[in-house]
C-alpha positions in Angstrom: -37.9 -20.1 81.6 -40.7 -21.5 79.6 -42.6 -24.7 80.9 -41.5 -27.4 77.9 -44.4 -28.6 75.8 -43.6 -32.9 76.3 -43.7 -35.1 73.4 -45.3 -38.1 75.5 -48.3 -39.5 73.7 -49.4 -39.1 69.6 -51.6 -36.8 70.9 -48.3 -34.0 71.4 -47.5 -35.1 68.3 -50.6 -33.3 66.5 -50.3 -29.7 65.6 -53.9 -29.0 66.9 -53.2 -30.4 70.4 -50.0 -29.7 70.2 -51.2 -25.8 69.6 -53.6 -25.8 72.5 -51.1 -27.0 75.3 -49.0 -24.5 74.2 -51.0 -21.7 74.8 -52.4 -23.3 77.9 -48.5 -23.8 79.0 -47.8 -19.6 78.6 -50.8 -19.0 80.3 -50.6 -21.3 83.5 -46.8 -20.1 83.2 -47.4 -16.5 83.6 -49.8 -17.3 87.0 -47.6 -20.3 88.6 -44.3 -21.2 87.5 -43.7 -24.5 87.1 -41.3 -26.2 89.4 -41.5 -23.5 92.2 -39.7 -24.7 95.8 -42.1 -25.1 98.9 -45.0 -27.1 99.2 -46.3 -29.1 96.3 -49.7 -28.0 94.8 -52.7 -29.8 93.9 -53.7 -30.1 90.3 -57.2 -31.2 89.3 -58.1 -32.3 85.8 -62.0 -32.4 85.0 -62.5 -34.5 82.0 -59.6 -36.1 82.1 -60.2 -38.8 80.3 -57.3 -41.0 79.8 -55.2 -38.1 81.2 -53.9 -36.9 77.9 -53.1 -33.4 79.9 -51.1 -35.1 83.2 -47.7 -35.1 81.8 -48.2 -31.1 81.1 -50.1 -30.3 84.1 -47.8 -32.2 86.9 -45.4 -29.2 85.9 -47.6 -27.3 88.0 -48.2 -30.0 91.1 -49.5 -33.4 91.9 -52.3 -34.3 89.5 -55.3 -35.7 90.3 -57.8 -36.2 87.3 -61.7 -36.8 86.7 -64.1 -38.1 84.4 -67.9 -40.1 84.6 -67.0 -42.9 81.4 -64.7 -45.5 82.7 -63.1 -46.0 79.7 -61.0 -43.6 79.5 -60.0 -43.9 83.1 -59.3 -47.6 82.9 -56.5 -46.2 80.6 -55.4 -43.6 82.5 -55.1 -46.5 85.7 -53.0 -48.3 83.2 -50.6 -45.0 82.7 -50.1 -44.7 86.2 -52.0 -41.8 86.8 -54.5 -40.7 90.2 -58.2 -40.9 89.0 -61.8 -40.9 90.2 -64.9 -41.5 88.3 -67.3 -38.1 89.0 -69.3 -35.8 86.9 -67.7 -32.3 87.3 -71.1 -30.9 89.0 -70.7 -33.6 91.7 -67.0 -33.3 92.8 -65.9 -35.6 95.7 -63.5 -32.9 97.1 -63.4 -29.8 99.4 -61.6 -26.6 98.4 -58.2 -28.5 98.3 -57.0 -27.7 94.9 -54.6 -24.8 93.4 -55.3 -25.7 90.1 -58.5 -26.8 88.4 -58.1 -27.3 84.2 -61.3 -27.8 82.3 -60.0 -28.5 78.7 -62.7 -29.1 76.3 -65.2 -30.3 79.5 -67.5 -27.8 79.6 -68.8 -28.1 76.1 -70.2 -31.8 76.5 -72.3 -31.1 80.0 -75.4 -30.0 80.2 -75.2 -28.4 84.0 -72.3 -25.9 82.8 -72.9 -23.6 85.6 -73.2 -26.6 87.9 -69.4 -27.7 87.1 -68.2 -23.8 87.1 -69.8 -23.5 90.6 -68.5 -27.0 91.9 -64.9 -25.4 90.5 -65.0 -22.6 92.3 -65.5 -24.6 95.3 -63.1 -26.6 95.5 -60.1 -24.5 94.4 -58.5 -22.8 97.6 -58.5 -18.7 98.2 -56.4 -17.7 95.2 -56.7 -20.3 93.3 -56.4 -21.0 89.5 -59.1 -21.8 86.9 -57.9 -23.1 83.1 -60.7 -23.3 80.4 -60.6 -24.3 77.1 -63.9 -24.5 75.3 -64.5 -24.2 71.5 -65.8 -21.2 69.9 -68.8 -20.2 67.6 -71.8 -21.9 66.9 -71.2 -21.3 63.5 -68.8 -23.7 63.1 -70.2 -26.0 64.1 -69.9 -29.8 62.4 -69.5 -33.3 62.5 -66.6 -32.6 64.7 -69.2 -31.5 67.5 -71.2 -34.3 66.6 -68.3 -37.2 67.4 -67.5 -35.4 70.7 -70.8 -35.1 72.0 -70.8 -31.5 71.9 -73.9 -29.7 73.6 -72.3 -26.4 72.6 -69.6 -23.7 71.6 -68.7 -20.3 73.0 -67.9 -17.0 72.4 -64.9 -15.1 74.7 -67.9 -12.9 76.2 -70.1 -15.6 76.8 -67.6 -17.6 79.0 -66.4 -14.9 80.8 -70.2 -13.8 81.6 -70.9 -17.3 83.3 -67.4 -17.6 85.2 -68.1 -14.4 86.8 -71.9 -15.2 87.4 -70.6 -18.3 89.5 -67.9 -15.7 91.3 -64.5 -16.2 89.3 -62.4 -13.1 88.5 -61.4 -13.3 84.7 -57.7 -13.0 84.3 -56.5 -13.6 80.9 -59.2 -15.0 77.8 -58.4 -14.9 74.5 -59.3 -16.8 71.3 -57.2 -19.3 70.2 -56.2 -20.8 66.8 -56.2 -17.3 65.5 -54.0 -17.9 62.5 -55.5 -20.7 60.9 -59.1 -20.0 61.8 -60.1 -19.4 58.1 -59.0 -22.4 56.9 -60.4 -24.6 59.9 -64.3 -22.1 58.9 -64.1 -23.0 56.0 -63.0 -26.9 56.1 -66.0 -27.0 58.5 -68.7 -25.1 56.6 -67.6 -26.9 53.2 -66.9 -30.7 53.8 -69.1 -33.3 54.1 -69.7 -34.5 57.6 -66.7 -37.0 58.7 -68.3 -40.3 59.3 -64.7 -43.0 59.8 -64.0 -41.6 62.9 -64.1 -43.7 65.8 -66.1 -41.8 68.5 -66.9 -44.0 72.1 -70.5 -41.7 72.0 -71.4 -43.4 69.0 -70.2 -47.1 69.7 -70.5 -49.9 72.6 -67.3 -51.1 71.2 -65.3 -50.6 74.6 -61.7 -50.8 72.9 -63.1 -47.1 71.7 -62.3 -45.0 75.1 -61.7 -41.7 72.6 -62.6 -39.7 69.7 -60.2 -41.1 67.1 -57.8 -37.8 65.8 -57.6 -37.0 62.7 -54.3 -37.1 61.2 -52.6 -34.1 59.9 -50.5 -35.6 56.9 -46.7 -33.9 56.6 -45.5 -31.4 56.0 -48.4 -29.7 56.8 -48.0 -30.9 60.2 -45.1 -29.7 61.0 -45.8 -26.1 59.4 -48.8 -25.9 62.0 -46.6 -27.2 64.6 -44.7 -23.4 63.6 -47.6 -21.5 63.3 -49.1 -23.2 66.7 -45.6 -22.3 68.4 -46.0 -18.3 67.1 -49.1 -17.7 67.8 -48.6 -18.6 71.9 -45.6 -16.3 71.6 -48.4 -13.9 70.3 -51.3 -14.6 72.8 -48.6 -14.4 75.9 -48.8 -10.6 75.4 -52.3 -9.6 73.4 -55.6 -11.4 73.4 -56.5 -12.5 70.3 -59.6 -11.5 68.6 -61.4 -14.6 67.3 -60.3 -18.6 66.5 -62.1 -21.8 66.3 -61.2 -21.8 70.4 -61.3 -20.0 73.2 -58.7 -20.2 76.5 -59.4 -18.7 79.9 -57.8 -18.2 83.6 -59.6 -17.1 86.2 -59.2 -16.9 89.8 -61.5 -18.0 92.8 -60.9 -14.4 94.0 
């Protein structure tokens, strides 16, 4: 049976995010099973931020997230949730973890094969690696600029540097197949986006994350559909290109 996508926070209410956990959901699915019997796993969320992602990950075991701006966290303290301030190249664990997720992380940090290696190390034997990075430098916009971005991907390119760090590729695909030329050319045509609250351009400390931008109905919903068939699609084909790109690997 599928792992339910939960409609917690706003966030699960946007088709993009929405979209994404999906896929991440068949994915992590078709490796672990959520809510198998025997002793509980270990989850680790780098870049957690105010652990947007725990509610979908603790299918998979007992969550434990990370970020280095204590912002977000201070949120995520107020949800409840397990955090520790760390940069992902700098992990205060040992290999403890079944399950590391990396979900738009990589793309802000400028030691990427730093935080691949420190994943690696502290997943056990066997253990599972979810990426989620965004793809092509060609699109890239104001959108990268808000988040901080140092840079996007291609599939090859991200499987080249999990590998080169000792990770066995499993499953990468693109994702956001679908609506990819309407997100290209939104992001070659417009104007860069300048009302978006963003904490990397403000000391305002009420700002812990990159405002979303809202999705107005029904247009919403309709991507909510479209999300929903394309991670029926990319459960059984990688898909060829998309404005993202989703990976497991295995610490092999």
């Amino acid at each position: 049976m599928a792992t339910p996508v939960l409609t917690v926070l706003d966030e699960d209410r946007h088709a993009w995010f929405a979209g994404r956990t999906r896929a991440i959901l068949k994915y992590l699915d078709a490796e672990l099973r959520s809510g198998q019997p025997g002793e509980p796993r270990k989850v680790l969320d780098i870049g957690s931020g105010a652990g947007n992602m725990a509610h979908h990950l603790a299918h998979y075991g007992a969550v434990m997230g990370v970020d280095p701006n204590a912002r977000p966290l201070a949120v995520a303290a107020l949800r409840g949730l397990d955090v520790v301030q760390s940069t992902g190249n700098a992990l205060p664990f040992a290999d403890a973890f079944d399950l590391v997720a990396l979900l738009d992380t990589l793309e802000h940090i400028a030691d990427e094969m730093g935080v691949l290696a420190d994943c690696w190390r502290v997943l056990k034997p066997g253990g599972k690696l979810i990426v989620t990075v965004p793809a092509f430098m060609q699109l890239w916009s104001y959108n990268d600029v808000i988040n901080a971005h140092q840079r996007r991907y291609t599939a090859p390119e991200l499987a080249q540097k999990l590998t080169g760090v000792g990770f066995r590729v499993k499953r990468i695909s693109y994702n956001n197949f679908f609506i990819f030329p309407l997100i290209a050319g939104i992001r070659r045509l417009r104007p860069y986006h300048p009302t978006l609250e963003s904490p990397h351009l403000t000391a305002n400390a009420d700002v812990y994350q990159v405002e979303m931008e809202q999705i107005p109905e029904p247009f919403n919903t309709i991507l909510h559909g479209v999300g929903w068939l394309e991670a029926e699609l990319a459960q059984r084909v990688d898909l060829p290109f998309g404005t993202s790109v989703l990976c497991l690997a295995e610490k092999s």
